[in-house]
N, C-alpha and C positions, 0 to 999 in steps of 0.2 A: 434361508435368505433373510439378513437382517436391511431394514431401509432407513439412511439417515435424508435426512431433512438438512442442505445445507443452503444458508442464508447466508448473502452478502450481502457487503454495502454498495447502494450506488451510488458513492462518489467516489470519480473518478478513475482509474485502472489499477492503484496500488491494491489497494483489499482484495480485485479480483486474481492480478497475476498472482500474491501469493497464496488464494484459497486454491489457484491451481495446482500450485506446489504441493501443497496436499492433499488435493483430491487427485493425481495421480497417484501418489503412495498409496492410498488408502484404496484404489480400483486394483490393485496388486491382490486382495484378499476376493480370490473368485462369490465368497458368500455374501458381500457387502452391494449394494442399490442403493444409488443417490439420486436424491430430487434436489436437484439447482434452484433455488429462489432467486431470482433477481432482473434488472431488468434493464438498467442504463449501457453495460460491455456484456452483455448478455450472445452476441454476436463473436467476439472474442472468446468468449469463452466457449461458448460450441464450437467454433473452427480449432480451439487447442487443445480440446478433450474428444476422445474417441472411446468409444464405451458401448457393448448393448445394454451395460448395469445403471445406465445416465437418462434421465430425462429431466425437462426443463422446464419453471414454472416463471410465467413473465408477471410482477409484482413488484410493486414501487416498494422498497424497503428501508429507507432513509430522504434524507435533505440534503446530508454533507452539508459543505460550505460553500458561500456565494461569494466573490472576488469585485474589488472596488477597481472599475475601469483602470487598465493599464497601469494595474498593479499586483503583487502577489499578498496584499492585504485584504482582511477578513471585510465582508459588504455587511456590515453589523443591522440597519433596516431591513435588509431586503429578505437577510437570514430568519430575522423576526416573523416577516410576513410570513415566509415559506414553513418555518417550525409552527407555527398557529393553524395553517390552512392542511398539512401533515397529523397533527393532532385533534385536529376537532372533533372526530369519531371515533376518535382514539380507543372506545369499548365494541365501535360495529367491526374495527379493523383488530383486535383481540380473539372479537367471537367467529371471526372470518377464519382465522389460522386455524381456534380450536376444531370446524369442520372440517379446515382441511388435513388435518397432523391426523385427527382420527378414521377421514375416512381414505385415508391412504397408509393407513395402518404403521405407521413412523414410530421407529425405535427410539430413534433418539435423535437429536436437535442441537446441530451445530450452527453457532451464526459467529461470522468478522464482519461487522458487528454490529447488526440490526439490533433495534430492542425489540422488535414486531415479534418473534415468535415467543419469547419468553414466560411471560401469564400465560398466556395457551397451552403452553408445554406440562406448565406446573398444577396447572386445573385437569390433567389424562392424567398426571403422572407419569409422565414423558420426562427420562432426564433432558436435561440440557445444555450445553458445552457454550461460554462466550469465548474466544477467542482472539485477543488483539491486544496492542499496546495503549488502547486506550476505549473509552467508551464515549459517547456523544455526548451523555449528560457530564462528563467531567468537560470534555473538548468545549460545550456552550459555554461554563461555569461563566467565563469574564466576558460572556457576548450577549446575554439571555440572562432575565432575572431569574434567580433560583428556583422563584415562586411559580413561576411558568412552565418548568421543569419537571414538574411532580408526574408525568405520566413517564416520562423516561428514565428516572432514579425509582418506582416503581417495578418497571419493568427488570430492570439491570439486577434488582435484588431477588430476584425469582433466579436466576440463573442457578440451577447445580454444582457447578464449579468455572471458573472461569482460568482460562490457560494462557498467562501473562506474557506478551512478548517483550523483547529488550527494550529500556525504556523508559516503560510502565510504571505510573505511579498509581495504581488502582488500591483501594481497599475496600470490597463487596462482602468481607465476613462470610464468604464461601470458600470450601477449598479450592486451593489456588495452587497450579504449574508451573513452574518458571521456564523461560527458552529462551535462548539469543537470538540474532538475526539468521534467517535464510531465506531462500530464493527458488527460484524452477531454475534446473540445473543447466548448466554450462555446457555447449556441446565448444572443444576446443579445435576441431579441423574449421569450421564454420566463424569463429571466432581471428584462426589465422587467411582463412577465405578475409572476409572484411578489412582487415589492416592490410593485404596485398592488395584489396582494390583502391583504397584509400588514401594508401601512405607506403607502395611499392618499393622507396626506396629505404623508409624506415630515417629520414631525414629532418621528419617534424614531429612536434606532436599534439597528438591526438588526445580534444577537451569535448569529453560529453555533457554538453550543455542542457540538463532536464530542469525544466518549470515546471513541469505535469501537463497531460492533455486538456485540461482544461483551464489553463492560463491565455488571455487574451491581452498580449501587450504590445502596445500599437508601438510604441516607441524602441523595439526589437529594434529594427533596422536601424538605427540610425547609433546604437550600444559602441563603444571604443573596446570591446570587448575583441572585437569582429578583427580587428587591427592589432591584435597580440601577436609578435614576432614570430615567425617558423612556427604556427600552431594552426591545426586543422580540424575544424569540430564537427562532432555529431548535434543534431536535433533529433526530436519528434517531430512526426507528418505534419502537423497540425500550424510548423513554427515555420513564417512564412519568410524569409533571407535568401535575399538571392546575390551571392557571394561567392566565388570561386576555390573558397576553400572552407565551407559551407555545404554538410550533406546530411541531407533529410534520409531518416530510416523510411524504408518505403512505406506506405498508407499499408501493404497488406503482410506485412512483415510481422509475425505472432512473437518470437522469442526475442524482445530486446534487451536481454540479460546477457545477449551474446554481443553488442553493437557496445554494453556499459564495460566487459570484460577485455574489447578490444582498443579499449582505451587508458589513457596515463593518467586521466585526473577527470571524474567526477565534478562538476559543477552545479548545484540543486537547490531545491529546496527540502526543507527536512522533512520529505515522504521517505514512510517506512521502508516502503517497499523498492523506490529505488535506492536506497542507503544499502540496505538487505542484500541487492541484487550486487553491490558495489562490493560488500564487504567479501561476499563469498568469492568473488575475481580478483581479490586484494587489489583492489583499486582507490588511489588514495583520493580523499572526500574534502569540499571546499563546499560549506554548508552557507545558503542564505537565510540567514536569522529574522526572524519575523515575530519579535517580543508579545504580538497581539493574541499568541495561536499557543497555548498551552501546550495540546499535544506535541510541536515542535521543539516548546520548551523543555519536557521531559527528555524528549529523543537528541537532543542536542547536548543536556545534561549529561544522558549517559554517556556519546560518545565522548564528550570532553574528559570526563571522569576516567578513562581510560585510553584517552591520547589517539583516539583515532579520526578524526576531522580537525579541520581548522574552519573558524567563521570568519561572517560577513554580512555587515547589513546592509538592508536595499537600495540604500541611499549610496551609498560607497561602493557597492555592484556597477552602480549607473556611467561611472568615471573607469573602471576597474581593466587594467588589460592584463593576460598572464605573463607569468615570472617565470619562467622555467626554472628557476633554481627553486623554488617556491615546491615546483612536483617533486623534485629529490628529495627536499625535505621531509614532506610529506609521507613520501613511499615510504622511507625510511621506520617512521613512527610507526605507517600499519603494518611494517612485517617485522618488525620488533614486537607488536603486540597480534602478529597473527594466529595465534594458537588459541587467543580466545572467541576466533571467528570458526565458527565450523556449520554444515546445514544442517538445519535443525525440524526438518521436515520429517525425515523418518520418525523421530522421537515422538512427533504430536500424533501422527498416525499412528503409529503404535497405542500410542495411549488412550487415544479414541476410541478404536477399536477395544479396548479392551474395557470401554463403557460396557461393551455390546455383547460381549463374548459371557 
């Protein structure tokens, strides 16, 4: 029995829904035992994985990013404070991992994409796997002074190889993976359950409106979005509209890759992981551009680079109502370019595992 060590980030639910993605592939191999690090969807994440090979470690293993009141812009002080008050032990919280990777005897160390277990890995001689379309120390670069950075571009170069998702402009001088976008997989009877309750007669359509779970935007309600002709949208739980053609995925609902699939047009922000969850439903993407957020900026690069989103900045969101001619167009480009969409899950688990083998 080999035991990985898998560390998420806690911001937000993208990093977690797709470390699901492949920590279900990866429980497919009866020899394999995963310890979960992580601690903010921590909950989400046990009600979605079933496992006796699973257990769970509660650990703060990132900041993420902090949002400017009623806005989807980067909180550049607040980030400051929280990255300084995250780091300050930054060598008690090193030597902390190194007792726990060794005395839980951890083959190897996966993280999307803490820096936390890194050094520690590298001080056992524990390989180590990064995993994501991006790293924090790049994500701060234009938020944070460099100089203030040194425990997390540290960290990042300790990694043993790092498995680049689409994107990604990373350069760690480790070897490096490459992979597209994918997702935790589609159930399609579940998928047409949802559009029958929704949109029964198949007369409107259907805009799944994602900000992320932790967007707090007071001025939702009052969006001309809401007013876009013969169009019926999804939210998250969290998105508070109360509107007759307006529907919240339930608070206990785990798979909303099935609620993004049941829909004509994607509306977002450039989270990977809803992009991901988009691409593999071929569902076409209308990206809110957010020039402050680097990682956005590469993910937005690539999709343009291959004609699969169309943008929008936030300021022009605010006025914005749909075009339905707008989603034909759209659809069109991602299934003209759908053959470079495929999940890409199996691939990484596979290759994981074969850290380990």
């Amino acid at each position: 029995m080999k035991t990985i060590a898998y560390y998420i980030s806690d911001y937000g639910y993208g990093h977690a829904s797709r470390s699901i993605a492949v920590i279900r592939k990866l429980l497919k191999d009866p020899n394999v035992k995963i310890i979960v690090c992580h601690s903010f969807a921590l909950s989400f994440i046990k009600e979605s994985l079933h496992s006796n090979h699973l257990s769970y470690r509660t650990i703060k293993t990132d900041v993420g990013y902090f949002l400017e009141k009623d806005s989807i812009l980067p909180d550049k002080g607040r980030l400051f404070e929280e990255y300084k008050n995250f780091v300050a032990d930054w060598d008690f919280k090193v030597e902390q991992e190194r007792e726990f990777l060794k005395l839980n005897h951890i083959d190897l160390v996966v993280s999307d994409i803490s820096p936390l277990p890194f050094e520690a890995a590298q001080r056992l001689g524990i390989p180590s796997i990064g995993v994501s379309n991006f790293t924090w120390y790049t994500a701060y670069h234009d938020l944070i002074d460099d100089s203030e950075l040194k425990p997390y571009k540290v960290a990042y170069q300790k990694m043993t190889r790092f498995y680049s998702l689409a994107g990604s402009n990373e350069n760690w001088n480790v070897p490096t993976n490459h992979y597209g976008f994918f997702s935790r997989e589609v159930d399609l009877q579940e998928v047409q359950r949802i559009r029958n309750l929704i949109n029964p007669n198949a007369h409107q359509h259907v805009i799944f409106l994602g900000l992320g779970m932790k967007i707090d935007v007071g001025i939702l309600e009052q969006l001309p979005i809401w007013e876009s002709p013969d169009c019926l949208f999804l939210v998250s739980s969290n998105v508070k509209v109360n509107r007759s053609n307006v529907f919240q995925i339930p608070t206990d609902y785990l798979e909303s890759q099935n609620y993004i699939a049941a829909s004509d047009l994607v509306i977002s922000k450039a989270g990977w992981g809803m992009i991901g969850e988009a691409m593999n439903a071929i569902v076409p993407l209308l990206i809110l551009n957010r020039a402050s957020m680097k990682e956005d900026q590469n993910t937005i690069n690539y999709l343009n680079k291959y004609h699969l989103c169309n943008t929008m900045e936030w300021d022009e969101f605010k006025t914005y109502q749909v075009d339905p001619s707008t989603i034909k167009g759209v659809n069109k480009e991602l299934r003209d370019n759908s053959s470079s969409n495929f999940n890409e899950a199996d691939r990484i688990a596979a290759d994981i595992l074969r850290m380990i083998q």
